[in-house]
Backbone as a printed PyTorch tensor [residue, N CA C, xyz], in Angstrom:
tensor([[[  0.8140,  -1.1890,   0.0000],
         [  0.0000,   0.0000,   0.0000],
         [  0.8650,   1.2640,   0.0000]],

        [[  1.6750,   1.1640,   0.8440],
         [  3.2170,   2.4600,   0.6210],
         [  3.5220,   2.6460,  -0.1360]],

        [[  3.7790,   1.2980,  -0.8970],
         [  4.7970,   1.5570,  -2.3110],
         [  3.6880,   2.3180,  -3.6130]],

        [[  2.4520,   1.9960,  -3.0540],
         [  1.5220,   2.6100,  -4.0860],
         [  0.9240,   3.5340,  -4.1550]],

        [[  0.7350,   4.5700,  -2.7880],
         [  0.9210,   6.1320,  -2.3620],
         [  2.2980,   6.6090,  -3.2600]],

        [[  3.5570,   5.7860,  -2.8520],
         [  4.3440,   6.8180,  -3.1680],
         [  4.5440,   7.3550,  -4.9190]],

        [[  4.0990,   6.0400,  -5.2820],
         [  4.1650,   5.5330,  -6.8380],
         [  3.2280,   6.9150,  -7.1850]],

        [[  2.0720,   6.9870,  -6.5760],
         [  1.0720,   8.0520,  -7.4270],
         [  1.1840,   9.4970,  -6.9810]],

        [[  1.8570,   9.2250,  -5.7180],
         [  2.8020,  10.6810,  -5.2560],
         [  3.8160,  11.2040,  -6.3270]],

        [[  4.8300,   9.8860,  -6.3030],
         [  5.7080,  10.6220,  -7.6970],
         [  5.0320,  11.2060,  -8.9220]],

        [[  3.9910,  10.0000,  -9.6370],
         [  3.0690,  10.3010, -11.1420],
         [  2.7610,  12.1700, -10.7260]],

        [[  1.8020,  12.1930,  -9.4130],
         [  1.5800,  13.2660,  -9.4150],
         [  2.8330,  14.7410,  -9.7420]],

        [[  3.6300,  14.7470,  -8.5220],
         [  5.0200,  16.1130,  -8.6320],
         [  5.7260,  15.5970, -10.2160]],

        [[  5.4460,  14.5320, -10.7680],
         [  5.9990,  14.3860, -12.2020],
         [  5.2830,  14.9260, -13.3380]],

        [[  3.4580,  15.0590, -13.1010],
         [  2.8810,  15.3200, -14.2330],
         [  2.7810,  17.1200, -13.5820]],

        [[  2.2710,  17.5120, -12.4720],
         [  1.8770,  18.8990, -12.0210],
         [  3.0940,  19.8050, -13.1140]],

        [[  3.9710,  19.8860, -12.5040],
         [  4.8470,  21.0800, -13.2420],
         [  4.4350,  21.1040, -14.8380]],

        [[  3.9520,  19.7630, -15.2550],
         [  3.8990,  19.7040, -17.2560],
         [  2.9100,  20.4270, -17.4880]],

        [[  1.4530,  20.2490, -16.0800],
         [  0.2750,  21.0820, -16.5300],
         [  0.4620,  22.7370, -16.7740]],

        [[  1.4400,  23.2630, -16.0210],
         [  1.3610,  24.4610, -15.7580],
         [  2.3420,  25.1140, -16.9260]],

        [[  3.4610,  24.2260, -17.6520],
         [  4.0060,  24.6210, -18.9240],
         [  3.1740,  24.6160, -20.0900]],

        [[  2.1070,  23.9040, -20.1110],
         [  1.2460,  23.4750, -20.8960],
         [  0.0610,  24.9720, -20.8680]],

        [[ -0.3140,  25.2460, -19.6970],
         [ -0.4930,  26.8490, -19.8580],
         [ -0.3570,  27.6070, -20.3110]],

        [[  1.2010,  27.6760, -19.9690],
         [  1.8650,  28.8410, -20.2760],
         [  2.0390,  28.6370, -22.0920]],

        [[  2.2820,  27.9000, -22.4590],
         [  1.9630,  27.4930, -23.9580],
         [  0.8930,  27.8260, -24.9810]],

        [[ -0.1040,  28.5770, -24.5270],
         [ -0.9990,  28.8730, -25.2070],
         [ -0.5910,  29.5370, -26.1980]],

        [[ -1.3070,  29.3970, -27.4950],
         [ -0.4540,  30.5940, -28.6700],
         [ -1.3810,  31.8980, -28.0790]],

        [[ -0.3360,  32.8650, -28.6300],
         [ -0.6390,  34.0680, -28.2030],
         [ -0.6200,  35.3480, -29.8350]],

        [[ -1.4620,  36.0880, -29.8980],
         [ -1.1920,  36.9670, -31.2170],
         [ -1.2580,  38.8200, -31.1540]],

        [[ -1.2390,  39.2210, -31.9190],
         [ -0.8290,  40.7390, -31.5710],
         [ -1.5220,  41.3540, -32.6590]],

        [[ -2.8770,  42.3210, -32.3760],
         [ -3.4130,  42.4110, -33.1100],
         [ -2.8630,  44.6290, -33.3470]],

        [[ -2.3890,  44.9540, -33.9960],
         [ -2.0500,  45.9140, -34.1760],
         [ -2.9320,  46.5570, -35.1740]],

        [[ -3.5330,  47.8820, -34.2230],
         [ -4.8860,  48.5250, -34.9410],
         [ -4.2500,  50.5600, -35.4040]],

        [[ -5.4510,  50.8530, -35.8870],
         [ -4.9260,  52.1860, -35.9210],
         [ -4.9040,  52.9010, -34.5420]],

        [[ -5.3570,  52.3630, -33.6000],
         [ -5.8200,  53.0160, -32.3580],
         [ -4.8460,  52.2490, -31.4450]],

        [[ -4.2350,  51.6530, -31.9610],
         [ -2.9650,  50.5500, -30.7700],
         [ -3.3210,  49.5510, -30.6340]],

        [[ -2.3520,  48.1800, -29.7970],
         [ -2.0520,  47.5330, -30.1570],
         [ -2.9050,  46.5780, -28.8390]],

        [[ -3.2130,  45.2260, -29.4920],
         [ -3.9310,  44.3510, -28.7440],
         [ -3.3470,  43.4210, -28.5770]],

        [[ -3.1760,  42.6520, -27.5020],
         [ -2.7620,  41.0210, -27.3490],
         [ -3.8110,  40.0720, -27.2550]],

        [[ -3.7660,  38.5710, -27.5870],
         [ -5.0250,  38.0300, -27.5060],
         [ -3.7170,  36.6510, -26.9790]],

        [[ -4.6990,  36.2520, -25.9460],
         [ -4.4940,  34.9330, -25.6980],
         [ -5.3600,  34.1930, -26.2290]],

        [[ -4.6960,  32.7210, -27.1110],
         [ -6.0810,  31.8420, -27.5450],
         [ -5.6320,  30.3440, -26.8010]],

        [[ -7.4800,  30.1530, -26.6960],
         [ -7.6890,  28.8350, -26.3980],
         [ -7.8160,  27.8970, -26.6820]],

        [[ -6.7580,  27.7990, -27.5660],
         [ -6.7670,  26.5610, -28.6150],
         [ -6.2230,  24.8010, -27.4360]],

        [[ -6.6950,  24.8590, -26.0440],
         [ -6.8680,  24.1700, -25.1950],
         [ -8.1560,  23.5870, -25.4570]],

        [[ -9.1170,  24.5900, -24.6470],
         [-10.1220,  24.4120, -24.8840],
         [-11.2020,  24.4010, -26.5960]],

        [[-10.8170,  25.3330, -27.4550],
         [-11.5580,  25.6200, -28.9540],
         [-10.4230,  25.4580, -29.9040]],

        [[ -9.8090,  23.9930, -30.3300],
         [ -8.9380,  23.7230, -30.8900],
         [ -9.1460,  24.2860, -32.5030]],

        [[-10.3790,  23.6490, -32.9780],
         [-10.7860,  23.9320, -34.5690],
         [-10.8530,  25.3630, -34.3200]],

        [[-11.3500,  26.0520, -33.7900],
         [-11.6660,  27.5200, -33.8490],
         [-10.0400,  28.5010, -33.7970]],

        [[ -9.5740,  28.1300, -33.0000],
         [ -8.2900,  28.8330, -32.8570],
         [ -7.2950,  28.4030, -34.0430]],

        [[ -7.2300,  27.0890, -34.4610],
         [ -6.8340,  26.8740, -35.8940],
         [ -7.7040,  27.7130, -37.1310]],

        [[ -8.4630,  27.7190, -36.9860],
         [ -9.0820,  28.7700, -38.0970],
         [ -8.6830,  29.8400, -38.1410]],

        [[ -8.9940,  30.6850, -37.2240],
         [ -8.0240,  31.7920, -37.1110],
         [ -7.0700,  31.5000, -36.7730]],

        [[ -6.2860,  30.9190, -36.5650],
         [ -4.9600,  31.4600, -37.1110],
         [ -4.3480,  31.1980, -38.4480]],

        [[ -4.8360,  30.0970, -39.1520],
         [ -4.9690,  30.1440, -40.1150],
         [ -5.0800,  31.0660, -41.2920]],

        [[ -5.7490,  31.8660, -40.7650],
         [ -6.3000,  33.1240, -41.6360],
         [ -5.3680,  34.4270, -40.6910]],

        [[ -4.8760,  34.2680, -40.1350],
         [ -3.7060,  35.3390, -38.8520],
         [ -2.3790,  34.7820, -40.1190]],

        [[ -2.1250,  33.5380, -40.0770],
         [ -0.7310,  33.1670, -41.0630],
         [ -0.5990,  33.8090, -42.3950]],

        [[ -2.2430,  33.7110, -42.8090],
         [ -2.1000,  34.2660, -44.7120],
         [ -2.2040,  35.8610, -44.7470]],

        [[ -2.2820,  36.6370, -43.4490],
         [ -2.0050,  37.8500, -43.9330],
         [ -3.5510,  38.2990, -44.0500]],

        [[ -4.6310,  37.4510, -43.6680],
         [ -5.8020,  38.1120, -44.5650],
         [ -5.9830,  39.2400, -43.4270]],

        [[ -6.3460,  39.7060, -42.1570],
         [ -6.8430,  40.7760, -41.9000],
         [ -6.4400,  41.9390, -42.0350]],

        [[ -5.1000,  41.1650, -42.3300],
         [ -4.2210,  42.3630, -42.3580],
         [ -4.4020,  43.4010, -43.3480]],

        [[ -4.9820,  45.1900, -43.1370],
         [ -5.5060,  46.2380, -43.7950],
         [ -7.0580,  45.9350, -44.0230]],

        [[ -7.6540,  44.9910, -43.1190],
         [ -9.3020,  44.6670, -42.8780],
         [ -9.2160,  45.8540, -41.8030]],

        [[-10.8260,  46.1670, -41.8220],
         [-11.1590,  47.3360, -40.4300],
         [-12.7040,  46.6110, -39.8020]],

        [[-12.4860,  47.1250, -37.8180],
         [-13.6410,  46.6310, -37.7450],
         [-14.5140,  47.8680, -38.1910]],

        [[-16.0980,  46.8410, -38.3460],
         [-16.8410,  47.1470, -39.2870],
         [-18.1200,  47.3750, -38.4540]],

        [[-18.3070,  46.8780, -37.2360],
         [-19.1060,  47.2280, -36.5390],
         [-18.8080,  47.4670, -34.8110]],

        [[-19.1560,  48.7080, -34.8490],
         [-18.6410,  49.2090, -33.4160],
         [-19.8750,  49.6880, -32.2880]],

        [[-19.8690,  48.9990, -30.8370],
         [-20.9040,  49.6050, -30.2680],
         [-20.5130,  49.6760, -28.9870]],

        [[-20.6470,  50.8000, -28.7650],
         [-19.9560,  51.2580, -27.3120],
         [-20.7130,  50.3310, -26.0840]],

        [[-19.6400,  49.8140, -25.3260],
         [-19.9740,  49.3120, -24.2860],
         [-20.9350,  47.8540, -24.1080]],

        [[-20.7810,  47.1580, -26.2410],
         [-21.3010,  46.4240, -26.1590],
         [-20.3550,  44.8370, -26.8140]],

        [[-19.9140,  45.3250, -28.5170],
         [-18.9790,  44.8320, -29.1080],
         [-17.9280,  45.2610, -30.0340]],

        [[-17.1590,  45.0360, -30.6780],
         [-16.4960,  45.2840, -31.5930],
         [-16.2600,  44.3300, -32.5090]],

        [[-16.6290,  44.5730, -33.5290],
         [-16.5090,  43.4200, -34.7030],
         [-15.9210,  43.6770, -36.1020]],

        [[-15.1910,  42.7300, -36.1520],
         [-14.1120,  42.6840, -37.5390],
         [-13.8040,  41.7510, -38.3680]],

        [[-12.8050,  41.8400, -39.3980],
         [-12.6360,  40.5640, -39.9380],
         [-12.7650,  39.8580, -41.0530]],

        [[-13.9310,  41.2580, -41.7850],
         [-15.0320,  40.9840, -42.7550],
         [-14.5940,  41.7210, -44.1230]],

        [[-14.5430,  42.8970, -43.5550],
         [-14.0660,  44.2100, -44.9290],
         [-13.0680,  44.7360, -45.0200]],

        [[-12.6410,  45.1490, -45.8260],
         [-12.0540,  46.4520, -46.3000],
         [-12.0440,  47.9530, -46.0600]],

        [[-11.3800,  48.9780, -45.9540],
         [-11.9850,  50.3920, -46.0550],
         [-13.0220,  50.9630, -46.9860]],

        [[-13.2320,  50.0810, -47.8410],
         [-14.1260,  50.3480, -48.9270],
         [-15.0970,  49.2930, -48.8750]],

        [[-15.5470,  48.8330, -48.0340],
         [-16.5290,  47.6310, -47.1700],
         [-16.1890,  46.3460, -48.6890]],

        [[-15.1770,  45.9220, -49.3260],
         [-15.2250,  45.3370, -50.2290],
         [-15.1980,  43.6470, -48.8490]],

        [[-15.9100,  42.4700, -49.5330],
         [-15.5440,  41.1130, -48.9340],
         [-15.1340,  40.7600, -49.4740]],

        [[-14.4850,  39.8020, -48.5510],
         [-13.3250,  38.8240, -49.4450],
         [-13.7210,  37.2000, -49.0330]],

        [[-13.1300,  36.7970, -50.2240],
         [-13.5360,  35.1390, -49.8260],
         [-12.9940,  34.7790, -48.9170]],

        [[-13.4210,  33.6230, -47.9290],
         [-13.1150,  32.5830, -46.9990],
         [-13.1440,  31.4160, -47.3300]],

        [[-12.6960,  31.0090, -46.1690],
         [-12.2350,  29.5860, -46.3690],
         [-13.5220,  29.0650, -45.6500]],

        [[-13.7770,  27.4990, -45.7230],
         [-14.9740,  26.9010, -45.1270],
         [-14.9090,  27.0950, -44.0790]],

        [[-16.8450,  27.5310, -43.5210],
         [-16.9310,  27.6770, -41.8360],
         [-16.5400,  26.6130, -41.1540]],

        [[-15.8830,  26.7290, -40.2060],
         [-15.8220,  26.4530, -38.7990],
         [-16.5140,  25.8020, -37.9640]],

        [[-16.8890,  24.3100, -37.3140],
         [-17.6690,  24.3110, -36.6530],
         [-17.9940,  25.0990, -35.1980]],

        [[-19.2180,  24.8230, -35.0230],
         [-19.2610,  26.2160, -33.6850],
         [-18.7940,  25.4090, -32.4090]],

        [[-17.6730,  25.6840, -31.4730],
         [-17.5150,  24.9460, -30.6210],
         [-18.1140,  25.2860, -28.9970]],

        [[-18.9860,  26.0970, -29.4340],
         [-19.7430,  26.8060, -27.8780],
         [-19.8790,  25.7160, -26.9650]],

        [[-20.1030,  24.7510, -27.2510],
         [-20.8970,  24.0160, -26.2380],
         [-19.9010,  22.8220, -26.1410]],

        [[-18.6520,  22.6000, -26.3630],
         [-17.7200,  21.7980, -25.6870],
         [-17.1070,  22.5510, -24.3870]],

        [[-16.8270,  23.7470, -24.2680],
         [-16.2940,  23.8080, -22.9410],
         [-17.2240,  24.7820, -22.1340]],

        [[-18.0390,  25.5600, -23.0720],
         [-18.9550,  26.5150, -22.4070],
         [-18.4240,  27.4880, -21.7300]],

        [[-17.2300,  28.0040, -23.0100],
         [-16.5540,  29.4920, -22.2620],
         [-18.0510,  30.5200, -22.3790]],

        [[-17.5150,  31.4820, -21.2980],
         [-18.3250,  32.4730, -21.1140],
         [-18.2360,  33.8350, -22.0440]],

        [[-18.9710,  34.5300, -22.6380],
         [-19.1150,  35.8130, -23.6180],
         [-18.6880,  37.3750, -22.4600]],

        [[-17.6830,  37.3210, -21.5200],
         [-17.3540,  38.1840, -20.7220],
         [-16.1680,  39.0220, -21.3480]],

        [[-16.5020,  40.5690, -20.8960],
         [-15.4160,  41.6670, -21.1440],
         [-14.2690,  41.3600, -21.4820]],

        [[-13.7380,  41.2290, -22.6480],
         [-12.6000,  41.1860, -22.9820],
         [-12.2390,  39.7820, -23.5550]],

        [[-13.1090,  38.9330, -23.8900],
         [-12.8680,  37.8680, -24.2120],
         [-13.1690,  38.1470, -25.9750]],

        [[-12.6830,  36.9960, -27.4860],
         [-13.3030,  37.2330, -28.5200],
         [-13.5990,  36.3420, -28.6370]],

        [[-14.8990,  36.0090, -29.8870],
         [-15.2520,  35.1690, -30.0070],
         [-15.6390,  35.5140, -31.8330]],

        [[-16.0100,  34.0200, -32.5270],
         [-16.2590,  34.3660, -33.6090],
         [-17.8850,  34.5470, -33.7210]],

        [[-17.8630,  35.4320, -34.7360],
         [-19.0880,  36.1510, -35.3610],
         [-19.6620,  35.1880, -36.4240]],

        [[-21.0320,  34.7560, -36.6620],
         [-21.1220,  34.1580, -37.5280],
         [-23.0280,  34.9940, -38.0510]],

        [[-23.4690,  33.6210, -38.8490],
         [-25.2220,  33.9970, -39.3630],
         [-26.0650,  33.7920, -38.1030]],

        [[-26.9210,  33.5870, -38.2950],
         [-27.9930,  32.7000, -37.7040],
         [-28.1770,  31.2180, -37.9640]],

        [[-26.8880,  30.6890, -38.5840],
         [-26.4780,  29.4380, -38.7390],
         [-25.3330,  29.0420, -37.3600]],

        [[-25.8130,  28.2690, -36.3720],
         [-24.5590,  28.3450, -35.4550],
         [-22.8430,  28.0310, -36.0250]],

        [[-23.0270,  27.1940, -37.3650],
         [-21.6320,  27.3400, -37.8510],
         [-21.2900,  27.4010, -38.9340]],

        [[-21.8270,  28.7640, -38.9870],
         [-21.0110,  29.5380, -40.1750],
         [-20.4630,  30.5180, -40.1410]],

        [[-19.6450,  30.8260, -38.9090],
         [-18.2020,  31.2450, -38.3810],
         [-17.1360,  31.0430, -39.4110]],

        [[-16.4930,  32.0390, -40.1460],
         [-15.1530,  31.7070, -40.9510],
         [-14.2490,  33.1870, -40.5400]],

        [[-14.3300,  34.0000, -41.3150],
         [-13.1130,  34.9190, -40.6520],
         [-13.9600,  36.0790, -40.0830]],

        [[-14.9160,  36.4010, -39.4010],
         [-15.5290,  37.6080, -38.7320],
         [-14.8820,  36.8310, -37.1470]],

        [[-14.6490,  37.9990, -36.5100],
         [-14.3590,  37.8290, -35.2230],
         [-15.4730,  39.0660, -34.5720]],

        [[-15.4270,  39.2410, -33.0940],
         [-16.0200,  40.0830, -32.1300],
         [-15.4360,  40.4820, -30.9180]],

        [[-14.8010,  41.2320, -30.2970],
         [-14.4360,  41.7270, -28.8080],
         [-15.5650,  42.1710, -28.1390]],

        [[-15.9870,  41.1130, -26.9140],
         [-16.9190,  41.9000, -26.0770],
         [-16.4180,  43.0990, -25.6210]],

        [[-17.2820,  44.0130, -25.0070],
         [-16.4220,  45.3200, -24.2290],
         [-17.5490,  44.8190, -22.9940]],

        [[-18.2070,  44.2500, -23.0940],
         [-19.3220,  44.3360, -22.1610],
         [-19.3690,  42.6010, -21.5080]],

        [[-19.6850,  42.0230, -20.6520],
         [-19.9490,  40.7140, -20.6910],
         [-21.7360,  40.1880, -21.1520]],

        [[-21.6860,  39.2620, -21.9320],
         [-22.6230,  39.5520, -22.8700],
         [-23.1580,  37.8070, -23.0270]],

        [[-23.9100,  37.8740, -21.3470],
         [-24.6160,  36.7850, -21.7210],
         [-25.7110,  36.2810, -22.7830]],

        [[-26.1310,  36.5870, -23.4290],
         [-26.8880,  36.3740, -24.2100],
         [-26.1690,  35.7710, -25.5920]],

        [[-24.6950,  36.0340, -25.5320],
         [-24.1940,  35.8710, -26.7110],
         [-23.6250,  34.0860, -26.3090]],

        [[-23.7010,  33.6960, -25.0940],
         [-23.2740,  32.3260, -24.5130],
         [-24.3110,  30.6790, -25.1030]],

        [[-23.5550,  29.9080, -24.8910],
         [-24.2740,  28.9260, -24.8770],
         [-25.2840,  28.4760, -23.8380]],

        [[-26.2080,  27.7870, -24.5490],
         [-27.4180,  27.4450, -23.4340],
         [-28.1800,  26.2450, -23.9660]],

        [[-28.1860,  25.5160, -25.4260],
         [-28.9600,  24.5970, -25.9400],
         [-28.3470,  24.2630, -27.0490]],

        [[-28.5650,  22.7360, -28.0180],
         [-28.6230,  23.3590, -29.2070],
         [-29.5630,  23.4080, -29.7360]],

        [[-30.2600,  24.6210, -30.0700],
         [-30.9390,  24.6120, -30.8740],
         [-30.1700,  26.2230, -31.5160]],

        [[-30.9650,  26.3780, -32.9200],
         [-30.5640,  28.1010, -33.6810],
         [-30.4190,  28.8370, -32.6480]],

        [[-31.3140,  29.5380, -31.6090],
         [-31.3190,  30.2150, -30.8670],
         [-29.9690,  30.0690, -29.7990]],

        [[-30.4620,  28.8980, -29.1770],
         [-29.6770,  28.6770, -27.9560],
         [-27.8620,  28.1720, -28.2350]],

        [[-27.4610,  28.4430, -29.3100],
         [-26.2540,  27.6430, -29.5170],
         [-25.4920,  28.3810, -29.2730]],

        [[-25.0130,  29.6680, -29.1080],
         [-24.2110,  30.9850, -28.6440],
         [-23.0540,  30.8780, -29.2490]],

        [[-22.4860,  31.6570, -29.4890],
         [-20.7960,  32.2830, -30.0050],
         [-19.6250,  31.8260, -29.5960]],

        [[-19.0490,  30.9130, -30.1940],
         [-17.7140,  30.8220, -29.5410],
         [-16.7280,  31.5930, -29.0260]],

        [[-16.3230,  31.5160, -28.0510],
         [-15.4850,  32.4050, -27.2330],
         [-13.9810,  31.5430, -27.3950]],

        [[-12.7480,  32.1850, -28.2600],
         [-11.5580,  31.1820, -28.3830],
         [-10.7450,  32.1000, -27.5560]],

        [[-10.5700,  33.4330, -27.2830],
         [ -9.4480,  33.5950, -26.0260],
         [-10.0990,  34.8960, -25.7410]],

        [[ -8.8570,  35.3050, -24.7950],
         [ -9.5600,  37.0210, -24.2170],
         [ -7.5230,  37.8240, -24.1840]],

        [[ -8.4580,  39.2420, -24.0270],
         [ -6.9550,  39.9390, -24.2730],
         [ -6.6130,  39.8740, -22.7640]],

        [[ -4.9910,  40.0810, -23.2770],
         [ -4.2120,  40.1860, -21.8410],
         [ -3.3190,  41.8450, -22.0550]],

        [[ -3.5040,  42.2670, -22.9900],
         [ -2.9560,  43.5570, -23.2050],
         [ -4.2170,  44.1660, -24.1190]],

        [[ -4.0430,  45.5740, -23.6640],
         [ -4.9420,  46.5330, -24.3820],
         [ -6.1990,  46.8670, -24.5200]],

        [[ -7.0890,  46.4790, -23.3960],
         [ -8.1930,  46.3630, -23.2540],
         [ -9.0150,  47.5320, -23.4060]],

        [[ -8.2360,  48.8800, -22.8690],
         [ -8.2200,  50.5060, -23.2670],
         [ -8.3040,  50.6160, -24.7570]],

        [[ -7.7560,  50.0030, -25.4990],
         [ -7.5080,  50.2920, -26.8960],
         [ -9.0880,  49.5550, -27.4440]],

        [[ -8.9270,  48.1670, -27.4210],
         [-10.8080,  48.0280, -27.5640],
         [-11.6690,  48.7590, -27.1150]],

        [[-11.5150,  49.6370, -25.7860],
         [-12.6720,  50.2150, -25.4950],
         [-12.7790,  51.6660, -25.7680]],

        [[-11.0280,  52.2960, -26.7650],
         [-11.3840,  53.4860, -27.5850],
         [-11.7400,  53.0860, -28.9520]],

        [[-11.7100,  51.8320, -29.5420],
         [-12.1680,  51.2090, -30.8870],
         [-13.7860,  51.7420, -30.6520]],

        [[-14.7890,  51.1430, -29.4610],
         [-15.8160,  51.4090, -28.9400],
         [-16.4900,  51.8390, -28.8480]],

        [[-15.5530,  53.5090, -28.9050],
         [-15.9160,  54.8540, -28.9250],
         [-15.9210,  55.9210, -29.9180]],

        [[-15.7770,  55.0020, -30.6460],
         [-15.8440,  55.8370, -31.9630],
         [-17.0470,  56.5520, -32.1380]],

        [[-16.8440,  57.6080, -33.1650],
         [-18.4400,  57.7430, -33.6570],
         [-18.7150,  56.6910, -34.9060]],

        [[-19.9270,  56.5080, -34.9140],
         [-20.2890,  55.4060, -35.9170],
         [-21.8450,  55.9620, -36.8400]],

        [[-21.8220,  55.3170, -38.1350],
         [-22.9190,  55.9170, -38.7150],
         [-23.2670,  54.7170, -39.6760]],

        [[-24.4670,  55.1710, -41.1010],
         [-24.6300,  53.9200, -42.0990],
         [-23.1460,  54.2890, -43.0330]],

        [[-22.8450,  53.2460, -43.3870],
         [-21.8910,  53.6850, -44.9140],
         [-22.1360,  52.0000, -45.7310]],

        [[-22.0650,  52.8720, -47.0380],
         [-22.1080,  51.6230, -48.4000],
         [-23.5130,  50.6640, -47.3710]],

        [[-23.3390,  49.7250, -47.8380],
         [-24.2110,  48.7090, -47.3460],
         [-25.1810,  47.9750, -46.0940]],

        [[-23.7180,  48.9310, -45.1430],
         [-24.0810,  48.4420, -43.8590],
         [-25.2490,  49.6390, -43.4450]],

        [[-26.1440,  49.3900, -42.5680],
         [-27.3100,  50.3160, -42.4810],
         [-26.9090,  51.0380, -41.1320]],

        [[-25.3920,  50.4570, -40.4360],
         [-25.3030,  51.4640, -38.9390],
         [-24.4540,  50.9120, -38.2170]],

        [[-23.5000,  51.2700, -37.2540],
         [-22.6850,  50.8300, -36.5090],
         [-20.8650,  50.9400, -36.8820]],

        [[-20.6120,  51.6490, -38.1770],
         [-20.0380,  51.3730, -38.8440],
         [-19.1860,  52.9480, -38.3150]],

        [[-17.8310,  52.8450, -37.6420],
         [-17.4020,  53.8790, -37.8680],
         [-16.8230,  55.1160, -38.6300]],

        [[-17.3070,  56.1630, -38.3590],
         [-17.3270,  57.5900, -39.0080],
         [-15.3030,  57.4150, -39.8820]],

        [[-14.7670,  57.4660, -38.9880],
         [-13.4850,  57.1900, -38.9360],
         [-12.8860,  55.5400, -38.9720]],

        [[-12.0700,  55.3990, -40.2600],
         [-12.0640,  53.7860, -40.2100],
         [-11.2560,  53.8260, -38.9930]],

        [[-11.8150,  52.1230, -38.0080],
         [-10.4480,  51.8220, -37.5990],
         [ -9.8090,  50.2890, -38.2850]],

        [[ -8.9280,  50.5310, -38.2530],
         [ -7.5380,  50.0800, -39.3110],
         [ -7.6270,  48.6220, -38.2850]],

        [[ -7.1940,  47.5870, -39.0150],
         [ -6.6160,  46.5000, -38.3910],
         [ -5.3330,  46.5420, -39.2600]],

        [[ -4.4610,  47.3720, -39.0270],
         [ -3.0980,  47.0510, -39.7220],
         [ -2.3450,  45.3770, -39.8930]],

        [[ -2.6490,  44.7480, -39.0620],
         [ -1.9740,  43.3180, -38.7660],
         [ -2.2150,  42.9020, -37.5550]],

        [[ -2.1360,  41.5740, -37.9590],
         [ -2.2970,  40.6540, -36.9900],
         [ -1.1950,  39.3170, -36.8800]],

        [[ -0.5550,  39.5810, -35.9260],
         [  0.7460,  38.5610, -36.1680],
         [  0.6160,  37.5340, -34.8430]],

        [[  0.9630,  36.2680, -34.9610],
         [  1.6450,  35.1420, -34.0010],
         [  2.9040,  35.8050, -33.0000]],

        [[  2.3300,  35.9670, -31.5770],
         [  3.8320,  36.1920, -30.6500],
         [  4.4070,  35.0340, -30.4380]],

        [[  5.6460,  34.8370, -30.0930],
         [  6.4380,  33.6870, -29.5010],
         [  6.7150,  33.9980, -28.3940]]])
């Protein structure tokens, strides 16, 4: 019985330290806007397909000179989609929606992807809560109840989303509102090491 405490004593102080490198391992990216610069931790722990998608689309350069496109103070920020000249661009196939494998939460500062009223047809629109935004969470599946995937939250710049926020915003080209007066720029989006 000793020898088999100590046996799962060792397994244990042998595996603990791996969990906590395994943490610290998360990919991490740097989203550099006209308004400054964002860090995003992703949870490609928990939302493996989702955080491969984007980054996927973080590797080819696509947001890079995209602007977000819909801004609402104190509610979201959303990007991912257009151009300065609201032009779209093709994507790659949606994403399945992974809301409801770990049941991250839609709270301040976390992103998540943007999709239809199809729960997965998520491809390159993303969203920054500014607000925590239950309603945007999982709760069922059904259309309604299937909520937004949440793949990481920032660890830098949270000020800078919440002057993105503050923009003034109006209709332009297509979109009927929300759309700021003043673009803001997603200059790039790069992988930190």
């Amino acid at each position: 019985m000793i020898g088999l405490r100590r046996t799962v004593l060792f397994l244990f102080l042998l595996v603990q330290p791996m969990v906590f490198v395994f943490a610290d391992e998360l990919p991490k990216v740097r989203m550099t806007t006209s308004l400054g610069v964002i860090d995003i931790e992703l949870f490609s722990d928990k939302t493996p397909r989702t955080v491969k998608n984007f980054l996927n689309y973080v590797n080819k350069q696509y947001y890079d000179g995209l602007i977000f496109h819909r801004v609402i103070d104190g509610w979201i920020i959303q990007g991912g989609g257009y151009d300065p000249d609201l032009n779209y661009f093709a994507t790659d196939p949606p994403v399945r929606n992974e809301a409801s494998k770990h049941k991250l939460k839609n709270l301040r500062g976390t992103i998540a992807m943007a999709r239809t009223w199809d729960p997965n047809s998520a491809d390159s629109q993303f969203f920054i809560n500014l607000s925590d935004n239950p309603s945007f969470d999982f709760k069922d599946r059904t259309l309604k109840g299937y909520g937004y995937c949440v793949f990481g939250k920032i660890i830098y710049g949270m000020d800078v989303a919440d002057a993105i926020g503050k923009v003034k915003t109006s209709a332009k080209g297509h979109l009927e509102k929300d759309v700021p007066f003043r673009t803001v720029l997603i200059e790039k989006i790069e992988v930190l090491d």
